[in-house]
N, CA, C and O atoms as CSV, one atom per row, in Angstrom:
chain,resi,resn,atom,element,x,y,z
A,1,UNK,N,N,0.808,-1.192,0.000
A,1,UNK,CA,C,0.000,0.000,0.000
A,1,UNK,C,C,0.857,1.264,0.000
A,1,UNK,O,O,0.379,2.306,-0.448
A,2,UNK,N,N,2.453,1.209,0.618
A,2,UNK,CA,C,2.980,2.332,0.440
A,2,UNK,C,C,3.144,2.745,-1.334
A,2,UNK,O,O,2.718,3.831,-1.728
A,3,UNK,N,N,3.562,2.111,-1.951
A,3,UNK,CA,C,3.244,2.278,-3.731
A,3,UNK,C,C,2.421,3.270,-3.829
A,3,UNK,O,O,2.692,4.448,-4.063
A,4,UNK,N,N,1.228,2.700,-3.617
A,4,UNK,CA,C,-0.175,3.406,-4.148
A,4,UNK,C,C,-0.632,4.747,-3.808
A,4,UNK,O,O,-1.175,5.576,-4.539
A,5,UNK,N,N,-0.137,4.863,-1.841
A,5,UNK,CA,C,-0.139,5.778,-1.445
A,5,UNK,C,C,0.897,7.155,-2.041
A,5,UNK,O,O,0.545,8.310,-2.279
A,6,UNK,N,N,2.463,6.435,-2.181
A,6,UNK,CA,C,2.794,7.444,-2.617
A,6,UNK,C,C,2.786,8.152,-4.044
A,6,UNK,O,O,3.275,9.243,-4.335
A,7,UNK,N,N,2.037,7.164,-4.941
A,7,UNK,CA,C,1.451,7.559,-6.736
A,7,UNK,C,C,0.413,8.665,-6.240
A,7,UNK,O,O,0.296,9.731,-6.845
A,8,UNK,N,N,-0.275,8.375,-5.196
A,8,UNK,CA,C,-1.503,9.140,-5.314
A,8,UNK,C,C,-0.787,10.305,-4.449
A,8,UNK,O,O,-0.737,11.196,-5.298
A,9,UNK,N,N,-0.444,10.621,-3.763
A,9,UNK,CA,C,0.224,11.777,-2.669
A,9,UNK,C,C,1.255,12.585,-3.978
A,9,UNK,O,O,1.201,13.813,-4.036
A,10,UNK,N,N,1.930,12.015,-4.726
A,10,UNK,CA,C,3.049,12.858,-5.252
A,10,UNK,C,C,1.841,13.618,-6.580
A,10,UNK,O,O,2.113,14.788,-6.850
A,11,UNK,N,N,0.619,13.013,-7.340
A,11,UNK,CA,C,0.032,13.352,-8.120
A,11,UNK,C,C,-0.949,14.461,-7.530
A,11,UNK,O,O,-1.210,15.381,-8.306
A,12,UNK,N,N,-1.508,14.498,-6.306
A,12,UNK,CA,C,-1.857,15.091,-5.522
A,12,UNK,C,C,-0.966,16.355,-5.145
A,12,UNK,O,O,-1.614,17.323,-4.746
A,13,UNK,N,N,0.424,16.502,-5.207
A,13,UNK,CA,C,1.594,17.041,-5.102
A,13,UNK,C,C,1.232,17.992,-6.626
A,13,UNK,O,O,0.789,19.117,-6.853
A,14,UNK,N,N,1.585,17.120,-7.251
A,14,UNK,CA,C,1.567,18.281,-8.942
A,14,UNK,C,C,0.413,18.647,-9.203
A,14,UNK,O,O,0.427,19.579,-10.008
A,15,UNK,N,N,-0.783,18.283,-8.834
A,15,UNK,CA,C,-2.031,18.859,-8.901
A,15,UNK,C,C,-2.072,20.391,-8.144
A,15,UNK,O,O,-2.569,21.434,-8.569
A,16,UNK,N,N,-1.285,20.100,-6.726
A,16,UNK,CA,C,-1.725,21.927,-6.492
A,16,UNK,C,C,-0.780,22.695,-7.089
A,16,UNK,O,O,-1.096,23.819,-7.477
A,17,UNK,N,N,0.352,22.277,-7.234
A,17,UNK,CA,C,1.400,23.016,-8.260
A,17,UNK,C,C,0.942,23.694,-9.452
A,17,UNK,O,O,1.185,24.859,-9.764
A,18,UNK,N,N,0.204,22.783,-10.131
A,18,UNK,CA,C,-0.645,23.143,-11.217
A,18,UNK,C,C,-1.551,23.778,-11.140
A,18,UNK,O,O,-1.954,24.375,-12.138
A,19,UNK,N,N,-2.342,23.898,-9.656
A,19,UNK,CA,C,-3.384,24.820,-9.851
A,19,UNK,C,C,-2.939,26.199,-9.401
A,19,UNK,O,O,-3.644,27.169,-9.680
A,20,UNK,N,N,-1.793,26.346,-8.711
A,20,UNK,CA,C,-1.082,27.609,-8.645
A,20,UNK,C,C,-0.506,28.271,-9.848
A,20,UNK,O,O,-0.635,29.458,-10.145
A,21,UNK,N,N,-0.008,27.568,-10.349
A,21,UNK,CA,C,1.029,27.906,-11.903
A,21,UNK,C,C,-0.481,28.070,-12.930
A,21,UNK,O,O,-0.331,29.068,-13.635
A,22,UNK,N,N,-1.588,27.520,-13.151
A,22,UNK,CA,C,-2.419,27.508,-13.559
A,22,UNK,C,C,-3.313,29.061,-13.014
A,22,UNK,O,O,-3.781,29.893,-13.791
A,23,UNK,N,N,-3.358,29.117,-11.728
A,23,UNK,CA,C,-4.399,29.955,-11.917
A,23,UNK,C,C,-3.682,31.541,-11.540
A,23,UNK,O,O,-4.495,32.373,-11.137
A,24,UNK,N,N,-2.470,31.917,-11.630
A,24,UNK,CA,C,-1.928,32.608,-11.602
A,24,UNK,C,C,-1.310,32.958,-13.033
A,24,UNK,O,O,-0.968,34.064,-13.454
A,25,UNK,N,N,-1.271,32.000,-13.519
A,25,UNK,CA,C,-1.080,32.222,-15.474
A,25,UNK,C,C,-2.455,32.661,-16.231
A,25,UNK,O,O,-2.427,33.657,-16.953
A,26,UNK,N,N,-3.301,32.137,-16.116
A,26,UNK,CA,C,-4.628,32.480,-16.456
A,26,UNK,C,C,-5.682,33.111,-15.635
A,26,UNK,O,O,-6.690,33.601,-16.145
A,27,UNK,N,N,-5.473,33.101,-14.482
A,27,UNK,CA,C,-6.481,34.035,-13.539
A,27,UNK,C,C,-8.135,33.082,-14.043
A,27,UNK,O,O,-9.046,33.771,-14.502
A,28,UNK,N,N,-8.217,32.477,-13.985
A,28,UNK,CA,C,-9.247,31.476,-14.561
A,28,UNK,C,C,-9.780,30.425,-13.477
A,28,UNK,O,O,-9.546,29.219,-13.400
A,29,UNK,N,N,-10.767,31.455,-12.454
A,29,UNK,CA,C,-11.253,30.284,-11.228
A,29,UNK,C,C,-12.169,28.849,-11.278
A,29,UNK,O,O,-12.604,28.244,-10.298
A,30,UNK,N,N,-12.347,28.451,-12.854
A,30,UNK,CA,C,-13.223,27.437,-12.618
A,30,UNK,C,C,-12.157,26.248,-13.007
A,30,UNK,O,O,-12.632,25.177,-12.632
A,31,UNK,N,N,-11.219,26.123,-13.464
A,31,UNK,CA,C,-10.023,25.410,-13.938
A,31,UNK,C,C,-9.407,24.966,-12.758
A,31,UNK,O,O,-9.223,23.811,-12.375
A,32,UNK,N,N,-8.971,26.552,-11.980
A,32,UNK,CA,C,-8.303,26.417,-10.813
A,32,UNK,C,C,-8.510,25.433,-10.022
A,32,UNK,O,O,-7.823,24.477,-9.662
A,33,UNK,N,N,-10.003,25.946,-9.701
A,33,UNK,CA,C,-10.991,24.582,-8.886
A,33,UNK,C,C,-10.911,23.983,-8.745
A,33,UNK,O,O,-10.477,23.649,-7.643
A,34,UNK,N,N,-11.313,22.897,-9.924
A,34,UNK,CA,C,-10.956,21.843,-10.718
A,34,UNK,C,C,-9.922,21.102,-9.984
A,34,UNK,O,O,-10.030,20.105,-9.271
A,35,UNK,N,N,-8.873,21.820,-10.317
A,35,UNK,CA,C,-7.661,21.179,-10.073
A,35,UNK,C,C,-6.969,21.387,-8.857
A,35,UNK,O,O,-5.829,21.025,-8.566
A,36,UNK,N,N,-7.943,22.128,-8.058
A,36,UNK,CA,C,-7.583,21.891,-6.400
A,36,UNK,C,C,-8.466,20.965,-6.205
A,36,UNK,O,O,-7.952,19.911,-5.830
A,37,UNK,N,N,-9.733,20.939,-6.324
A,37,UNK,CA,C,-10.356,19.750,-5.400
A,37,UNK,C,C,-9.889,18.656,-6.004
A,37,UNK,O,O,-9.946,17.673,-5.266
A,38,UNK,N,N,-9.134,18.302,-7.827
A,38,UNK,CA,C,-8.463,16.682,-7.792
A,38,UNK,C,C,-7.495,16.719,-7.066
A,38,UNK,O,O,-7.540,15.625,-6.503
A,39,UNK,N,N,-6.406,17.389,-6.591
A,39,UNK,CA,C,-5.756,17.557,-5.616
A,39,UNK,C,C,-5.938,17.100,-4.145
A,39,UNK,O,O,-5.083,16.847,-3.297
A,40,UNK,N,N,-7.393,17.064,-4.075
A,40,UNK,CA,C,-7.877,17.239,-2.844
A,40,UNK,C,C,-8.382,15.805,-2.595
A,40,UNK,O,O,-8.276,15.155,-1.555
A,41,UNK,N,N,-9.017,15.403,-3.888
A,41,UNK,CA,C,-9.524,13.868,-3.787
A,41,UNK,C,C,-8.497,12.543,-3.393
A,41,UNK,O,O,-8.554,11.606,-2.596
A,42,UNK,N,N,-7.225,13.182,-4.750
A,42,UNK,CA,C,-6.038,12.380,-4.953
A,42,UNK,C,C,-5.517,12.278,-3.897
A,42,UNK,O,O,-4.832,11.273,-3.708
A,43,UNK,N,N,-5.679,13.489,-2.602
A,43,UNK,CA,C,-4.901,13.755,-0.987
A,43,UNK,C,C,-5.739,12.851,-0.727
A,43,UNK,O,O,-5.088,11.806,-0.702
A,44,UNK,N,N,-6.842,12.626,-0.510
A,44,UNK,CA,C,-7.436,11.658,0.039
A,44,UNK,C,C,-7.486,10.566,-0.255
A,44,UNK,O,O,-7.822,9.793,0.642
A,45,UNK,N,N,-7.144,9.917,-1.793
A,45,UNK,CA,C,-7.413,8.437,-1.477
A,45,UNK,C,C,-5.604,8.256,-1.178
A,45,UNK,O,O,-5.323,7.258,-0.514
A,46,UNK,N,N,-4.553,9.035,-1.568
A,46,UNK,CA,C,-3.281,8.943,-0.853
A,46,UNK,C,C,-3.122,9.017,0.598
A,46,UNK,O,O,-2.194,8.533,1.245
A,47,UNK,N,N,-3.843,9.489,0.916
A,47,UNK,CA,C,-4.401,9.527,2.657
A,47,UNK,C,C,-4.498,8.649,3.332
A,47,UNK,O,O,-3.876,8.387,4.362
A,48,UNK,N,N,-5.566,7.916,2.640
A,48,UNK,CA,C,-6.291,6.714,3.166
A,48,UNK,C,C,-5.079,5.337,3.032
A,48,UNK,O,O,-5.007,4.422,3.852
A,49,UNK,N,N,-4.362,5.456,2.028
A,49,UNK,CA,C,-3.355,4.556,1.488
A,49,UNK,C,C,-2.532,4.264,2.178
A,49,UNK,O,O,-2.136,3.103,2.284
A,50,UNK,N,N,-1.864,5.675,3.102
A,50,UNK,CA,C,-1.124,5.635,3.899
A,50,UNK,C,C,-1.018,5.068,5.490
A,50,UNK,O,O,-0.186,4.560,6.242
A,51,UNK,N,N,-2.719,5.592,5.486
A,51,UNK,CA,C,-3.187,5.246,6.736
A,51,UNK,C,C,-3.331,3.602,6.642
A,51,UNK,O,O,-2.822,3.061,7.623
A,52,UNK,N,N,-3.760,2.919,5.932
A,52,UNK,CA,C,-3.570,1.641,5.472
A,52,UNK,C,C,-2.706,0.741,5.631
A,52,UNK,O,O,-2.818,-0.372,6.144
A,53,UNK,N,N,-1.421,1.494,4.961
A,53,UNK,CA,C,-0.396,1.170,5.073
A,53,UNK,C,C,0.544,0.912,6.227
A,53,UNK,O,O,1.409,0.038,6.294
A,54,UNK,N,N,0.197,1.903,7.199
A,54,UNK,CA,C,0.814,1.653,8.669
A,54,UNK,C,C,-0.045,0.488,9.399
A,54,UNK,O,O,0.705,0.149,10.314
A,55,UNK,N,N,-0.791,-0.019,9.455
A,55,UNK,CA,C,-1.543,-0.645,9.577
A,55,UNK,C,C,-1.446,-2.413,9.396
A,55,UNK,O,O,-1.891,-3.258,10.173
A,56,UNK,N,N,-0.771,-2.606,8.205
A,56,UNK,CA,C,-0.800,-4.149,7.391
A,56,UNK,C,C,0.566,-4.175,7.548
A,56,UNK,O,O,1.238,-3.212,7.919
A,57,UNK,N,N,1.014,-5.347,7.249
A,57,UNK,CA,C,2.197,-6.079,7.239
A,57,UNK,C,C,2.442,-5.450,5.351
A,57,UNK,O,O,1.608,-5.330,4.454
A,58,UNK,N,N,3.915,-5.179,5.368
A,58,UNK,CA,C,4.878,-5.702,4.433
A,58,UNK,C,C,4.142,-6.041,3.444
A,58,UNK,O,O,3.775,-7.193,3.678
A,59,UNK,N,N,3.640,-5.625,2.293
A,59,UNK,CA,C,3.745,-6.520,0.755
A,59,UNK,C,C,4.948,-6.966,0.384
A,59,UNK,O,O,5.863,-6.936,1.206
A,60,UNK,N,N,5.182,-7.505,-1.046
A,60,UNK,CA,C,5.536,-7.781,-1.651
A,60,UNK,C,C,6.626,-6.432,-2.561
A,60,UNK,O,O,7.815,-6.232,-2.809
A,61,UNK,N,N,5.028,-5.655,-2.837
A,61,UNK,CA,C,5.278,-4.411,-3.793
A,61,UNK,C,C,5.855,-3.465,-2.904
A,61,UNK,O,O,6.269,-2.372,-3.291
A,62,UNK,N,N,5.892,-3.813,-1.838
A,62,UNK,CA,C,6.564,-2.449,-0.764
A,62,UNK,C,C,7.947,-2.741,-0.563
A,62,UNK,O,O,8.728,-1.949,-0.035
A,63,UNK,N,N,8.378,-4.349,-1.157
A,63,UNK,CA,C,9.782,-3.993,-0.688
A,63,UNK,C,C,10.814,-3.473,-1.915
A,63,UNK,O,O,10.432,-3.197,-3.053
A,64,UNK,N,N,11.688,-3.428,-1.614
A,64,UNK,CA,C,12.634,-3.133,-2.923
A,64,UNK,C,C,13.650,-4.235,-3.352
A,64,UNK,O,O,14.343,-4.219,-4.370
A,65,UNK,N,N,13.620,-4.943,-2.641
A,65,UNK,CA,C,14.378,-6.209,-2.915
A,65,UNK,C,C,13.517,-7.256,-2.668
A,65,UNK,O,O,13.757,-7.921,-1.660
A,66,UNK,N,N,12.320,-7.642,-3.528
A,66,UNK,CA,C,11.457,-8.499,-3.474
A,66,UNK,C,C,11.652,-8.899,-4.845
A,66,UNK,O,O,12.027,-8.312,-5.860
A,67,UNK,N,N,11.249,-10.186,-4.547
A,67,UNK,CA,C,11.264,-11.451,-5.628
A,67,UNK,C,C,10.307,-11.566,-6.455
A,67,UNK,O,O,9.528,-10.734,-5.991
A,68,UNK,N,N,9.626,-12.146,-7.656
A,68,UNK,CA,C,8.427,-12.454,-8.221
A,68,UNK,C,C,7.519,-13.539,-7.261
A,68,UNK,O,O,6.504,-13.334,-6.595
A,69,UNK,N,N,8.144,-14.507,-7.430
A,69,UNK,CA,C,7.983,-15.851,-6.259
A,69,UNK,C,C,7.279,-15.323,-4.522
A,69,UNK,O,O,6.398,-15.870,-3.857
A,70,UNK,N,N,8.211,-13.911,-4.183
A,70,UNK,CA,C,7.564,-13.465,-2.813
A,70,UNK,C,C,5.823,-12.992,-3.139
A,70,UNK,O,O,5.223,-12.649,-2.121
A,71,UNK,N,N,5.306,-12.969,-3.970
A,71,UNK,CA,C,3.732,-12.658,-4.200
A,71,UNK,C,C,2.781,-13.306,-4.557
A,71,UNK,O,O,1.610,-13.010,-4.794
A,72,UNK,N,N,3.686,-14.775,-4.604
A,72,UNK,CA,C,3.246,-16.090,-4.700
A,72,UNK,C,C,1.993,-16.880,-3.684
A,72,UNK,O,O,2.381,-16.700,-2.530
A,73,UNK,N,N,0.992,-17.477,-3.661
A,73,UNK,CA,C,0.367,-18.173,-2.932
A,73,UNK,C,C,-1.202,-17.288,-2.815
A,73,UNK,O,O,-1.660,-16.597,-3.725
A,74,UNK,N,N,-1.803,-17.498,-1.581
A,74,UNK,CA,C,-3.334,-17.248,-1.758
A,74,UNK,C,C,-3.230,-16.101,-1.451
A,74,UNK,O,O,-2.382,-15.676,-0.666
A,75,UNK,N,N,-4.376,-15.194,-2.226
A,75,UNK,CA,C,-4.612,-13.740,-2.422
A,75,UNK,C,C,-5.604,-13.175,-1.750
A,75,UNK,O,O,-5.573,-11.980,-1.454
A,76,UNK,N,N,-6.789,-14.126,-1.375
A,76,UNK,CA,C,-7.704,-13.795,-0.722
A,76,UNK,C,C,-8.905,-14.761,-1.192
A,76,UNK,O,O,-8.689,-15.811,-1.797
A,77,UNK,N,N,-10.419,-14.220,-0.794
A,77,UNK,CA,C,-11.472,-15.259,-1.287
A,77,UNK,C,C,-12.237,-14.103,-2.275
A,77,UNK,O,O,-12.526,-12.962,-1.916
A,78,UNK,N,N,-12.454,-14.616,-3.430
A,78,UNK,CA,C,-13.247,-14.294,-4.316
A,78,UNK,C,C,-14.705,-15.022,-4.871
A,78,UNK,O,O,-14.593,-16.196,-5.223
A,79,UNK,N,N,-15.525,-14.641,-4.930
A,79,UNK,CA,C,-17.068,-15.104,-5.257
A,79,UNK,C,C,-16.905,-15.814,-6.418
A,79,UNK,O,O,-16.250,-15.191,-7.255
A,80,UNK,N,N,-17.281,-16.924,-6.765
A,80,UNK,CA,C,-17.306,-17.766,-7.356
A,80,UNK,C,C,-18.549,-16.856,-8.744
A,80,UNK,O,O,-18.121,-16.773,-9.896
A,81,UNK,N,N,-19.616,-16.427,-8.494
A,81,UNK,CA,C,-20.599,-15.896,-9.692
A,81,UNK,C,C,-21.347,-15.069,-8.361
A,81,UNK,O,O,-21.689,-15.462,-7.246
A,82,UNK,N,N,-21.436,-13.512,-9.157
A,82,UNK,CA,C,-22.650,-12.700,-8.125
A,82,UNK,C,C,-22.983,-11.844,-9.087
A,82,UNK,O,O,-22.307,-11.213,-9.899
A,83,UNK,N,N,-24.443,-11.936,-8.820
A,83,UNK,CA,C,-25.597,-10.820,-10.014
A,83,UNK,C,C,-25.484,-9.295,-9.679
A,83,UNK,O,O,-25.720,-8.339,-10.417
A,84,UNK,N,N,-24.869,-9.321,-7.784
A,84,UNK,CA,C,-25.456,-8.300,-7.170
A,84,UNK,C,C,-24.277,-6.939,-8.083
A,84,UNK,O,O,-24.621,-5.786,-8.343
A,85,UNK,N,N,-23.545,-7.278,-8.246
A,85,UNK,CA,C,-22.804,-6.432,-9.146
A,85,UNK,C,C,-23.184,-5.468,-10.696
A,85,UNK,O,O,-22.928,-4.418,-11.285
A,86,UNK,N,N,-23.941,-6.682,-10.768
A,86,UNK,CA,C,-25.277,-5.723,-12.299
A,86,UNK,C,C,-26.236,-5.134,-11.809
A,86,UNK,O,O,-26.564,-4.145,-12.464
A,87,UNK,N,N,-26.875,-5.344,-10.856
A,87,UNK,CA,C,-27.706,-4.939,-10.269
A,87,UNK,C,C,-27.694,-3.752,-9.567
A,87,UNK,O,O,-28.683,-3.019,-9.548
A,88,UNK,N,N,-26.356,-3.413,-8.811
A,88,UNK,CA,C,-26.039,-1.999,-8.588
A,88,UNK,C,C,-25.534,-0.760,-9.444
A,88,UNK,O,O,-25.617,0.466,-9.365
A,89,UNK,N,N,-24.883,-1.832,-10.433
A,89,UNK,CA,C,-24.540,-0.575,-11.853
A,89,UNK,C,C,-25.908,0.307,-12.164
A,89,UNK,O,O,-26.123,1.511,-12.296
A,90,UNK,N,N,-26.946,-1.208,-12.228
A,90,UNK,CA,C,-28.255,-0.641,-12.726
A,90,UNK,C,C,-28.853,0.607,-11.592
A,90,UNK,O,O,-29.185,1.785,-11.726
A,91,UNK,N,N,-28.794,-0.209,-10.612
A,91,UNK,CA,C,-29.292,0.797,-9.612
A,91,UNK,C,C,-28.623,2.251,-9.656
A,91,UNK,O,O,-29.349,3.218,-9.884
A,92,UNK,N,N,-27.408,2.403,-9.466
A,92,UNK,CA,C,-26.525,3.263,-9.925
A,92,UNK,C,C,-27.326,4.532,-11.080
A,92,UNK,O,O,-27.957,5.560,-10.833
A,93,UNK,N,N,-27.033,4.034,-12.044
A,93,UNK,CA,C,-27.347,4.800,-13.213
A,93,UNK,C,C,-28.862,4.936,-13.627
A,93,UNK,O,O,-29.229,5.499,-14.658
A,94,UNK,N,N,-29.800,4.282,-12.586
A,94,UNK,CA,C,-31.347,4.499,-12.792
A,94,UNK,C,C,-31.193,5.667,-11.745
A,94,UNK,O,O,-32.140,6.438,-11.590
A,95,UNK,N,N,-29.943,5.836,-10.969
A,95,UNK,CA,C,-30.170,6.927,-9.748
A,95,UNK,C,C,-29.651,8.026,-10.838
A,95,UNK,O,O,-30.203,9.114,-11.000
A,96,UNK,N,N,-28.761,7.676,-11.400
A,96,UNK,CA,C,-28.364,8.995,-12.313
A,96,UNK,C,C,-29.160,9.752,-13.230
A,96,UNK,O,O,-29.185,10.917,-13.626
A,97,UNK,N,N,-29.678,8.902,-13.393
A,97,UNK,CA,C,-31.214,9.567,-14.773
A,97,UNK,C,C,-32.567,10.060,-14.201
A,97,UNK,O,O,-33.292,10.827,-14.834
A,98,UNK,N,N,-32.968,9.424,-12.568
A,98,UNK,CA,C,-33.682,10.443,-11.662
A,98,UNK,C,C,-33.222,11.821,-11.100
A,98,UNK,O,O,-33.883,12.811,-10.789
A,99,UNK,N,N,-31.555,11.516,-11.060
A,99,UNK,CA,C,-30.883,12.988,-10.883
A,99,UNK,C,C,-30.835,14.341,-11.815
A,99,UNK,O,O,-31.101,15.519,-11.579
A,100,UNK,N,N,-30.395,13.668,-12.929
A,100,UNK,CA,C,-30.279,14.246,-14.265
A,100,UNK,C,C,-31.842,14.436,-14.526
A,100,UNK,O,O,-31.808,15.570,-15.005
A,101,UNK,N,N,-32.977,14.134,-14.528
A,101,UNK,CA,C,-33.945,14.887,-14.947
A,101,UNK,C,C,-35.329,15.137,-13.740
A,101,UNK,O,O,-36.524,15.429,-13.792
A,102,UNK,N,N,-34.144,14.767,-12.534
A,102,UNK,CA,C,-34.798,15.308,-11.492
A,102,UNK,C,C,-36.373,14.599,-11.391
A,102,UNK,O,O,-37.251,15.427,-11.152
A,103,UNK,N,N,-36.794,13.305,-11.529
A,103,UNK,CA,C,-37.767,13.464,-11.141
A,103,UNK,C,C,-37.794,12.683,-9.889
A,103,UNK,O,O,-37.130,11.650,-9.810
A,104,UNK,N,N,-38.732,13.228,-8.606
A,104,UNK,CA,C,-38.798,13.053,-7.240
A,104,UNK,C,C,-39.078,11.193,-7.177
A,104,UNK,O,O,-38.367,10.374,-6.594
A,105,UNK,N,N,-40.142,10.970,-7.856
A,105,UNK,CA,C,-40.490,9.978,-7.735
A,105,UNK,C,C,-39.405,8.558,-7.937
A,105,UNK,O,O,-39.335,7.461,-7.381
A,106,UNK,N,N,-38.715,9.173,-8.925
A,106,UNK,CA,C,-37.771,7.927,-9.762
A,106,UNK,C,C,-36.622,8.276,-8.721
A,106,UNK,O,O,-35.813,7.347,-8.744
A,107,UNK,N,N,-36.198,9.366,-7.719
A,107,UNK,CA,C,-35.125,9.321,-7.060
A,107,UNK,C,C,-35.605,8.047,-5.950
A,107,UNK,O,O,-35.005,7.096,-5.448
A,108,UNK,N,N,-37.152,8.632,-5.855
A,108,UNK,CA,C,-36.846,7.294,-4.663
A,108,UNK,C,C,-37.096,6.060,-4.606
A,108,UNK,O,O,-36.956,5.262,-3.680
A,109,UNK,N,N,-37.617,5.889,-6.033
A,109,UNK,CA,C,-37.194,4.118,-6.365
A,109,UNK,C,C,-35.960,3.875,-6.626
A,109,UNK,O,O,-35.783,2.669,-6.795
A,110,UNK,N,N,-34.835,4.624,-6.754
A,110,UNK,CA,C,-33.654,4.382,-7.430
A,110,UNK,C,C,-32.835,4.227,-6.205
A,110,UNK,O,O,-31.895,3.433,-6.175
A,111,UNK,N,N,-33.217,5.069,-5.051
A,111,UNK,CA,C,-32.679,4.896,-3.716
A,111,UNK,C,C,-32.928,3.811,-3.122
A,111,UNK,O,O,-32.115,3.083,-2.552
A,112,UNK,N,N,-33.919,3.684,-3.220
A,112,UNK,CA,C,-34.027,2.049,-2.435
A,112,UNK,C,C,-33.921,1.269,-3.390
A,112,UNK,O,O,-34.379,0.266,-2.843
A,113,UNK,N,N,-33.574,0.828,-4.792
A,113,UNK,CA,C,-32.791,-0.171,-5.301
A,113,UNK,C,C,-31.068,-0.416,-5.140
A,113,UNK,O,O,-30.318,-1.385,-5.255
A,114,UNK,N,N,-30.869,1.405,-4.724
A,114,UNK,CA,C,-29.517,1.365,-4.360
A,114,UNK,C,C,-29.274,0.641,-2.996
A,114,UNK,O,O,-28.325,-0.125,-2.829
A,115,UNK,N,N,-30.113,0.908,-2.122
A,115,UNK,CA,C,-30.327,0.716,-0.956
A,115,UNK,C,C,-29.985,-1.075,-0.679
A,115,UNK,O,O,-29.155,-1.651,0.024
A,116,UNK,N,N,-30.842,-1.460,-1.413
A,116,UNK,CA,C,-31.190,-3.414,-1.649
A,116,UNK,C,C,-30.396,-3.617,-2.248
A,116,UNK,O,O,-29.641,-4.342,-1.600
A,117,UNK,N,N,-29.874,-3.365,-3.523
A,117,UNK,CA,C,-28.421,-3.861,-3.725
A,117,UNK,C,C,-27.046,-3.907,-3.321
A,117,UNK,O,O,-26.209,-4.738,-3.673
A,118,UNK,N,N,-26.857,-2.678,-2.348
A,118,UNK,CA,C,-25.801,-2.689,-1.817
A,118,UNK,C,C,-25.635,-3.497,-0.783
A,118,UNK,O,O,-24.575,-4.098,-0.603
A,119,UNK,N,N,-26.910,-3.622,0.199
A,119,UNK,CA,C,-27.073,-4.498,1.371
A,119,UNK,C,C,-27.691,-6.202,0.621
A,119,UNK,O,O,-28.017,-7.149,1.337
A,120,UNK,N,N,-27.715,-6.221,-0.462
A,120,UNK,CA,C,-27.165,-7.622,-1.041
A,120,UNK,C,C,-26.097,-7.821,-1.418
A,120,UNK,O,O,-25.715,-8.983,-1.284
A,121,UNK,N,N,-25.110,-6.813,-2.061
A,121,UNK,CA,C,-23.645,-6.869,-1.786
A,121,UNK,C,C,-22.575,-7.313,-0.580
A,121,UNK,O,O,-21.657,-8.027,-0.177
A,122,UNK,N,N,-23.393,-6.395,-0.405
A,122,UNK,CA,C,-22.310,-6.527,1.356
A,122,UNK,C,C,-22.773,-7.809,2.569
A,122,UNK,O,O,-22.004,-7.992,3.514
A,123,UNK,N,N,-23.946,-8.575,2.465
A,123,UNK,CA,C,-24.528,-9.640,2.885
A,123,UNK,C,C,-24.585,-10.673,1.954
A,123,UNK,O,O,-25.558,-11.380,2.217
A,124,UNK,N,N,-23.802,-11.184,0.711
A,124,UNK,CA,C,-24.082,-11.775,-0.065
A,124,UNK,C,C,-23.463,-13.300,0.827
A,124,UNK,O,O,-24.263,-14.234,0.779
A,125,UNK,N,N,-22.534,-13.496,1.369
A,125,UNK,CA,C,-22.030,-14.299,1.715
A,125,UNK,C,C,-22.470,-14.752,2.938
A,125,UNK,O,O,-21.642,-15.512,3.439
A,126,UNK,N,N,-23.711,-14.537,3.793
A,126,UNK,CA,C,-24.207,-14.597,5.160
A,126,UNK,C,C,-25.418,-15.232,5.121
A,126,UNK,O,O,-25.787,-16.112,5.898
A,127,UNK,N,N,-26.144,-14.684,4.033
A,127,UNK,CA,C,-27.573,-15.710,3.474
A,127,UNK,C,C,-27.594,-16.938,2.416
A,127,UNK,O,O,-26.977,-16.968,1.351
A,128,UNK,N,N,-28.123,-17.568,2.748
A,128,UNK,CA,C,-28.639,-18.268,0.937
A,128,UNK,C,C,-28.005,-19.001,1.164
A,128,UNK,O,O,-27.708,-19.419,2.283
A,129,UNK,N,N,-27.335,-19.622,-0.698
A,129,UNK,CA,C,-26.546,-20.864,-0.373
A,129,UNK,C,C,-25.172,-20.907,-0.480
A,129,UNK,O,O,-24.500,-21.937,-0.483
A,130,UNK,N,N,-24.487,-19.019,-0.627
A,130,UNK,CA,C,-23.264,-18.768,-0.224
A,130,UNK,C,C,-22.978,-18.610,1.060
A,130,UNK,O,O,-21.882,-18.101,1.293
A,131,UNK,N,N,-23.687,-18.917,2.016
A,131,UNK,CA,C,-23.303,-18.467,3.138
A,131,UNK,C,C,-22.447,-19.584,3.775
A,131,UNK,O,O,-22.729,-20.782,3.782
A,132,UNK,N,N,-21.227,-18.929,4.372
A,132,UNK,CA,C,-20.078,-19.039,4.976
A,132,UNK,C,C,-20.287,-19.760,6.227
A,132,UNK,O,O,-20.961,-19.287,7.141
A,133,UNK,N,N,-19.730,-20.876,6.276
A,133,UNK,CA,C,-20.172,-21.642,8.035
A,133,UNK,C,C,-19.128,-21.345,8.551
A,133,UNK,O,O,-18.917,-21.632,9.729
């Protein structure tokens, strides 16, 4: 996680650079913006990376004298087949098209499909006949 953290922290780095050199070259506050709050996002998921990072043991990718072979073996558990993943895109982007033309009604079917799919996401493995003994 230190990798990731520091791709995202140093890009986060040239982002406000850029929005200084940027908005002092052009005097142009909606650009500026822009490119402080990606600055601001990029600080944050570099943030989070870091904070992460103190946290976990050692990768692989964190050392500098690591092997191919050291990243070798089990990675974690992955779902064998899950729907709930189409199902939130959908939900997703039926929320985007109640947003985009604003209508009240379709926000709040789209919310509670977001709602049910995510909490079938995140419970997929606790019910039914994936569930984990």
């Amino acid at each position: 996680m230190k990798v990731e953290a520091l791709v995202f922290n140093v890009i986060a780095l040239f982002s406000i650079i850029l929005a200084v050199v940027y908005g002092v070259w052009s005097r142009e506050p909606i650009g500026t913006t822009a490119l402080a709050l990606s600055a601001g996002l990029l600080g944050l998921i570099g943030g989070f990376f870091w904070f992460v990072s103190r946290r976990i043991d050692s990768r692989p990718e964190d050392l500098k004298d690591a092997e191919i072979a050291d990243g070798a073996g089990e990675l974690g558990f992955f779902p064998p087949a899950s729907y709930w993943p189409f199902g939130l895109a959908l939900s997703a982007a039926l929320m985007g098209l109640a947003l985009a033309f604003f209508y009240p009604w379709l926000i709040i079917m789209a919310g509670a499909a977001l709602l049910i799919t995510v909490g079938g996401l995140l419970f997929e493995f606790y019910t039914g006949q994936n569930a984990r003994s």
